[in-house]
N, C-alpha and C positions, 0 to 999 in steps of 0.2 A: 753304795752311794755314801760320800760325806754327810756326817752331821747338817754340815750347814747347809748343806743344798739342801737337805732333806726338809728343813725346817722350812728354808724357802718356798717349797714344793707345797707345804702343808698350808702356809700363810697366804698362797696365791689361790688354793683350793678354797678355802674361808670365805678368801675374797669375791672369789666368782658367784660362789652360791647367796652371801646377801646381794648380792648385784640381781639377781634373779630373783629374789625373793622381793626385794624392793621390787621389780616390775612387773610380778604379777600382782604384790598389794596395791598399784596404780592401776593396773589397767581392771581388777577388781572392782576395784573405788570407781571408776571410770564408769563402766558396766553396771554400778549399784545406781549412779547417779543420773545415766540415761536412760533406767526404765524409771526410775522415781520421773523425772521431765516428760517422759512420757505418758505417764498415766497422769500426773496432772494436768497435761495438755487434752484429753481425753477428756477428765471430768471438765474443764472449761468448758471444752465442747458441747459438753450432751448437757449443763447449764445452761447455755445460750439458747443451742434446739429448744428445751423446756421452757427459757423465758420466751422467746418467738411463739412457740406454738402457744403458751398464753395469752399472749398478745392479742393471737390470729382470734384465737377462742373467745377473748373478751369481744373484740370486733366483731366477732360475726352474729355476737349477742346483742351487742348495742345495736347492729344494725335491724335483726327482728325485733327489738324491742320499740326501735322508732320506726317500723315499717309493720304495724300490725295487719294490713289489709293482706299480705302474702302470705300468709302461713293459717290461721286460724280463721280468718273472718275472710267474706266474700270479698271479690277482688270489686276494686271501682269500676266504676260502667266506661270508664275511657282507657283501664286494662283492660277489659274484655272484649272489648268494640276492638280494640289495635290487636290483641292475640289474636281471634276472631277473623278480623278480616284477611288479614296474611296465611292465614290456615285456607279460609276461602278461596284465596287468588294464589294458594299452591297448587290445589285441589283444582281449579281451572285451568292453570298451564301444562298441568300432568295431562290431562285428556279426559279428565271424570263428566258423568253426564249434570245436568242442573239440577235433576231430582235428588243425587247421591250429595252433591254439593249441600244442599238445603236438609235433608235430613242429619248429614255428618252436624252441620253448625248448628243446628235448634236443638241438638242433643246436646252439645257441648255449652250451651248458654245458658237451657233448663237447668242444668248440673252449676251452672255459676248463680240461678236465682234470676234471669232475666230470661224475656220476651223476645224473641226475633223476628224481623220482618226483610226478606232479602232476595234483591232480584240481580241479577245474574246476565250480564251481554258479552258482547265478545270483549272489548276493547275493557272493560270495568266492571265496579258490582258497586253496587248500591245497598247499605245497610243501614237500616234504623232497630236500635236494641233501646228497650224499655224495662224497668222494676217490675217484677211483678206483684210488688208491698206496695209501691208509688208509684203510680202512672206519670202522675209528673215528673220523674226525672227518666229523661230518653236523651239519644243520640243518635244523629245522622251521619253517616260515615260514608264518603265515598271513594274509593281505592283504586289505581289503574290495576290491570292484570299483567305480568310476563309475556315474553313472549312464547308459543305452545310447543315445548319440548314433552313428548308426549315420555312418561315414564307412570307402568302401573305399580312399580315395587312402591313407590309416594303414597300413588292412592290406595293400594292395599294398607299400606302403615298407617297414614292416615286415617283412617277409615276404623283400624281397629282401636290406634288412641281414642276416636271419639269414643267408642264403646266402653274402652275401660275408665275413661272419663266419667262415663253414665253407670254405668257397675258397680265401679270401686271407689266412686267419690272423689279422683281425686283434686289435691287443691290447684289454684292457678301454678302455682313456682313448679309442681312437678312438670304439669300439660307442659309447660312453657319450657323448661328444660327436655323435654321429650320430642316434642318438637322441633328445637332446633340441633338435637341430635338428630331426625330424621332428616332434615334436611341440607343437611352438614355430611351426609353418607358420600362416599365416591360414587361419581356414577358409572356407569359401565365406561369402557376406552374407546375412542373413536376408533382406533384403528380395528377391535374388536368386531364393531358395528359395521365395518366397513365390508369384512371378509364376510362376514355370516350372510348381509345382505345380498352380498356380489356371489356366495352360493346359492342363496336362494333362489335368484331369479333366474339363475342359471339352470336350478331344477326345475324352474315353471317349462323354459323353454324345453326342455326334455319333458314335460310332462304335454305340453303341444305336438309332440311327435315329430321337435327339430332334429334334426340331424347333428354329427358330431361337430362339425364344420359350424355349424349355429350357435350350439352351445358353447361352444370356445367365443365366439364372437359376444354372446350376448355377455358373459363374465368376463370378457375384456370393456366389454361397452359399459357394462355396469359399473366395474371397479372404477372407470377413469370417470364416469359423470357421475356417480353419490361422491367421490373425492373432490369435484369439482365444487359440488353441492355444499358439503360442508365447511369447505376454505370460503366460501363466500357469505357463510352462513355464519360464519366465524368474526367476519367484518362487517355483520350486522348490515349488511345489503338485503333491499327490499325482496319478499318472498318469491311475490309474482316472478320480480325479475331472477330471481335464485332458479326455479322452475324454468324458467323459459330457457336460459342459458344452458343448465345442465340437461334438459333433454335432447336439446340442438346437439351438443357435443355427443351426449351417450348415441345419438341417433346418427348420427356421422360415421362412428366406431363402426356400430352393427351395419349397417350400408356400406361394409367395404366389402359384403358378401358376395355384392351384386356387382358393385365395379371390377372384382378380380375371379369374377363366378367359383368360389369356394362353395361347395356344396351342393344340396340338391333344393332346401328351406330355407334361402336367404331372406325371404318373405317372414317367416315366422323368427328368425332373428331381429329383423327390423322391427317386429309388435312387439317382442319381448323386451327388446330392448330399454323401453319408459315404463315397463310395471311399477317399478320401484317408486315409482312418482304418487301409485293409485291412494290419495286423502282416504282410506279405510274408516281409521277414528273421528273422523269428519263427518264421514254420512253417516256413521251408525249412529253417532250421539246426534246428530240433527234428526233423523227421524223420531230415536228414544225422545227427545225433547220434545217435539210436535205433539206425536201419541201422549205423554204423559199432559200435555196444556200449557206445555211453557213455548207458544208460537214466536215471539219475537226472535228467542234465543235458538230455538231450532232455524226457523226460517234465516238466520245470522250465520249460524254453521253451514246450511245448507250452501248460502252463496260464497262464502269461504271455499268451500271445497271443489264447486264449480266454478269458481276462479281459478283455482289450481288443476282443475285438470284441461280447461281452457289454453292455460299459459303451458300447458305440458306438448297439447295439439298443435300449438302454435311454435312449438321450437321440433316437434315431431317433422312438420310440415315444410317449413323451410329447409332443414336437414336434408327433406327429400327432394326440394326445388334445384336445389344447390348441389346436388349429385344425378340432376337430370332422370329423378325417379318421379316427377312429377304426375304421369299418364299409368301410373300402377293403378 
């Protein structure tokens, strides 16, 4: 190779390598420069968290600090008459009897330093809560009830807050916060409810010694009237009438035994068919209530429930006019 070329050859080699060298002292410097951006973006960050969570911290001291009744010292008698009462009229919509009612809340009051005096009806509850330091200062309280979705996982819960309430001392803000975590729980799925139920009765009928042909019928009768039952229950249409409707239908179902002689016990699918209806926690808490002394509120449950198995005969009965099963 020529001198000169060779020279040329050397000078473009030079060339290339600071050209490369320059590029990775840039994309270096680049690289140095967006982890430095980024960890100061970082310390911003966890600066901000720290002042916010100060902030929160300062607040939520000022706020115990201007609210001494919550934390340290007993709650005011118009907190506990309102926490109180709503515990009450959970405690009655769930299905608890009036005895459990009034022991749960005279527990939970003594433990707050007050007096209870509380009667208990179907539709409301009446509360007068008094000092036990001061007679003169009391409150009367009177609260509507829910309407009765019977659920014992509540009164189970409820029932043990009161006790750790009386145990363990503890203050209003816990109760209060424990409380509306029980009743903030999911409740069980209708659709759940639906199938358990529509086996059920369907075992009863096979525990009558229906036939297969019956028991298909009464789990078809079942399923379409508690489904009935609940859509309408949903739209807060009146009880009586919720019963009356849904038994007419379930009872329609189960009387197609008869119309297309399926079976040998089309008779005992048609009785099966409205079990589902039977008010259970109705008469058992109206008698517990009678027995224990609290007659108003028993004898209350009492005709509650014989209103609903009334309105259950009465859609039972048409059912069967109306399929010409009248003379059974």
């Amino acid at each position: 190779m020529p001198k000169k070329h060779l020279k040329r050859h050397i000078v473009q080699k030079k060339g290339i390598r600071k050209r490369k060298n320059k590029r990775k002292a840039k994309s270096i410097f680049t690289n140095v420069h967006f982890s430095i951006s980024l960890r100061q973006n970082k310390i911003l960050i966890i600066r901000k968290e720290q002042s916010l969570s100060d902030k929160l911290s300062a607040k939520y001291n000022n706020f115990i600090k201007t609210t001494p009744n919550l934390e340290n010292k007993l709650p005011s008698i118009e907190q506990t008459a309102d926490l109180l009462s709503d515990i009450a009229c959970e405690l009655m919509s769930s299905g608890a009897h009036t005895m459990r009612i009034l022991q749960n809340i005279s527990r939970m009051a003594d433990n707050f330093g007050y007096r209870l005096d509380l009667s208990v009806f179907q539709l409301s509850i009446i509360m007068t809560i008094t000092d036990r330091n001061d007679s003169t200062k009391r409150l009367t309280l009177i609260k509507k009830t829910k309407q009765l979705l019977i659920n014992y996982t509540f009164v189970s819960n409820l029932s043990a807050l009161s006790w750790d309430t009386h145990d363990k001392q503890l203050n209003y803000v816990e109760v209060k916060r424990r409380f509306h975590e029980i009743i903030s729980e999911k409740r069980t799925s209708r659709w759940i409810i639906l199938i358990l139920v529509t086996f059920a009765n369907a075992a009863f009928c096979g525990l009558f010694n229906g036939d297969i042909y019956a028991i298909e019928l009464v789990f078809a009768a079942t399923l379409v009237g508690y489904f009935v039952r609940q859509e309408m229950m949903l739209r807060h249409i009146n009880h009586l009438v919720v019963y009356t409707t849904s038994s007419f239908v379930a009872s329609i179902v189960a009387g197609m035994g008869y119309i297309f002689h399926w079976g040998n016990t089309p008779e005992i699918a048609l009785a099966s068919g409205v079990l589902y209806h039977t008010p259970g926690v109705q008469l058992i808490n109206s008698v517990l209530d009678i027995i224990e002394g609290h007659i108003l509120t028993g004898i209350a449950r009492l005709v509650n429930a014989s209103s609903l198995m009334i309105c259950t005969a009465i859609g039972l009965f048409t059912a069967m006019l109306l399929l010409g099963l009248g003379k059974l």
